[in-house]
C-alpha positions, -999 to +999 in steps of 0.1 A: +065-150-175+062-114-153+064-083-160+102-070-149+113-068-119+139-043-094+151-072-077+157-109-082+123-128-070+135-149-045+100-167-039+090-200-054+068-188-075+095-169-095+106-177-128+138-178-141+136-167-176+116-133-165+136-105-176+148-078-149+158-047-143+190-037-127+201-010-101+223-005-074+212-003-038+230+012-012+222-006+021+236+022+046+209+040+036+184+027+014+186+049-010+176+037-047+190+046-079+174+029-107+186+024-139+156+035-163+143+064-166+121+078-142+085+070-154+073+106-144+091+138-127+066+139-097+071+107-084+107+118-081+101+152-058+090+157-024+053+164-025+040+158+014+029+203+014+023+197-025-004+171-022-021+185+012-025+223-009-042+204-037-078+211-047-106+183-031-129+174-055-167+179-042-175+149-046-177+123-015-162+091-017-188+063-026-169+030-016-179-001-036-159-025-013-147-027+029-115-049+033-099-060+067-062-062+064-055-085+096-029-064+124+006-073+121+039-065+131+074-063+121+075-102+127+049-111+115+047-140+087+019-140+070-005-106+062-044-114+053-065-094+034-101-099+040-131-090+020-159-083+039-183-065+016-211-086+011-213-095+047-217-055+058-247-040+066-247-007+070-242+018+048-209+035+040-217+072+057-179+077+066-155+054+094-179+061+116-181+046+149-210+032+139-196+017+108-166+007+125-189-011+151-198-031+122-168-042+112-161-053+141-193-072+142-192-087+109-155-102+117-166-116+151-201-135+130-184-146+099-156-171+089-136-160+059-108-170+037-087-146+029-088-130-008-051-117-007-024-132+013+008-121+020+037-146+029+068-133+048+100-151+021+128-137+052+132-128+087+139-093+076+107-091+058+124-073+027+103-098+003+069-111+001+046-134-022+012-126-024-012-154-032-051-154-039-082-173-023-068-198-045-033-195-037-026-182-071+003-157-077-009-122-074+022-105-071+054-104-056+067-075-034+105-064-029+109-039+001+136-015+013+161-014+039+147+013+051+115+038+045+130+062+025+137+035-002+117+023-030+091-010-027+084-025-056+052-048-067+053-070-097+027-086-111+023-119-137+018-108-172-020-119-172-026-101-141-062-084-137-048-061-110-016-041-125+002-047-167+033-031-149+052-034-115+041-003-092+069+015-075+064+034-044+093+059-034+093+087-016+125+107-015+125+125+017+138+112+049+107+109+074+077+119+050+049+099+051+031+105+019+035+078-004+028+078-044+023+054-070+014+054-112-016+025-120-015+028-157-001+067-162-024+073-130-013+092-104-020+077-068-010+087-033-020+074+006-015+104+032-022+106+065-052+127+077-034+140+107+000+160+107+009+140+142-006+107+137-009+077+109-043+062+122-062+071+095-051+078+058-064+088+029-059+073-008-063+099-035-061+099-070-046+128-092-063+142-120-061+180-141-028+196-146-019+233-136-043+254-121-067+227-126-053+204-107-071+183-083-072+152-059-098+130-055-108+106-024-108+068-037-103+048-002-094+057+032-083+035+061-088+033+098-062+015+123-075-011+143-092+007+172-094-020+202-066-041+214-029-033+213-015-008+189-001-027+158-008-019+121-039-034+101-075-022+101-106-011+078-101-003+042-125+007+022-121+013-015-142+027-049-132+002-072-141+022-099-116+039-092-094+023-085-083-024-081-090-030-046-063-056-049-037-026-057-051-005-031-048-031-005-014-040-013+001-004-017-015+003+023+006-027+032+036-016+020+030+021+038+022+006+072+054-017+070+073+020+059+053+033+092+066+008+110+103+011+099+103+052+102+094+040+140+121+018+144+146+041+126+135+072+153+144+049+183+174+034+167+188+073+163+175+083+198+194+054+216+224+069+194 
């Protein structure tokens, strides 16, 4: 049985006696109210100035693991996840181009089967399953109408990756910092540029008050040849952080990226 769920799983891999958790949705807007209680106050504000003003912690980020998360598009049915770590081989130094290079190598010399899929349930694209190497259940994912709503990841009970769905919500029309909570943690994926979503950064929160700080735990990098869709290199400290969670929570930004596009020519044609 799984963990509770926002919305009824509509993919064959549901089951029927799972509890789940109601709320209402709005589909004018998107907007989300949810029935619980809020798990914690921060993941309920706008915190896009908040989070850039945080603290970096000194210390560089030390990857343990490089994904691929194949481009896609609005249309697109099926999302892989690649692992390519063990076939990299240069060091992590930053997304150099140099690294990058070798990314691009290592895909190009290698055959692999994806670790994490993602399979399209609608034309909308409002619901996912996400299967492993094995085509296991890894989680099921329940999107928005629009970006400003709430996505929701749930995971089986037994789950290695998450004991509790993870929720990512950001209040504000337009912003694109997104937050999560990894048991009581304190996650969020930014961009690194004010103008542009290329490249993101996910950081982890740690301290309280004055002593409050964010901390680099994987960064990702937009394809960078070809035609300008969503999908690149990830790379992730697993000890940080499940690279599973952090791949997963990037996919359900870049499909938010992709709606807050669609939403700004929508209004302009208006």
């Amino acid at each position: 049985m799984s963990t509770a769920i926002a919305l009824q799983n509509m993919s064959p891999h549901a089951h029927q006696d799972g509890g789940m958790r109601h709320r209402q949705t709005s589909k004018a807007n998107g907007q989300v109210s949810v029935s619980t209680d809020e798990r914690d106050v921060w993941l309920g504000t706008p915190h896009d100035a908040q989070t850039s003003s945080l603290p970096l912690d000194s210390k560089a980020l030390v990857p343990t693991n490089t994904y691929w998360v194949s481009p896609h598009g609005m249309l697109t049915k099926n999302i892989t996840i690649l692992d390519l770590t063990k076939d990299m081989d240069v060091p992590y130094s930053g997304l150099t181009d140099a690294y990058k290079a070798e990314v691009k190598k290592t895909l190009k010399d290698h055959s692999f089967t994806p670790a994490f899929t993602c399979h399209r349930n609608s034309w909308l694209g409002l619901s996912y399953t996400i299967t492993d190497d094995q085509n296991e259940l890894v989680a099921d994912w329940k999107h928005p109408w629009s970006s400003v709503g709430e996505a929701i990841l749930t995971f089986p009970e037994t789950s290695p990756h998450s004991s509790h769905p993870i929720n990512l919500r950001n209040k504000r029309w337009g912003l694109r910092t997104e937050s999560f909570v990894v048991e009581s943690q304190l996650f969020f994926w930014e961009s690194d540029s004010y103008w542009h979503s290329t490249n993101m950064t996910l950081y982890k929160i740690y301290g309280s008050g004055e002593n409050e700080r964010k901390k680099e735990v994987g960064k990702y990098a937009q394809k960078w040849w070809g035609g300008f869709v969503t999908g690149g290199t990830v790379v992730v400290d697993e000890k940080e952080i499940d690279g599973c969670v952090a791949c997963l929570t990037l996919c359900v930004v870049l499909k938010k990226k992709r709606q807050r596009a669609a939403e700004r020519r929508s209004g302009a044609a208006e």
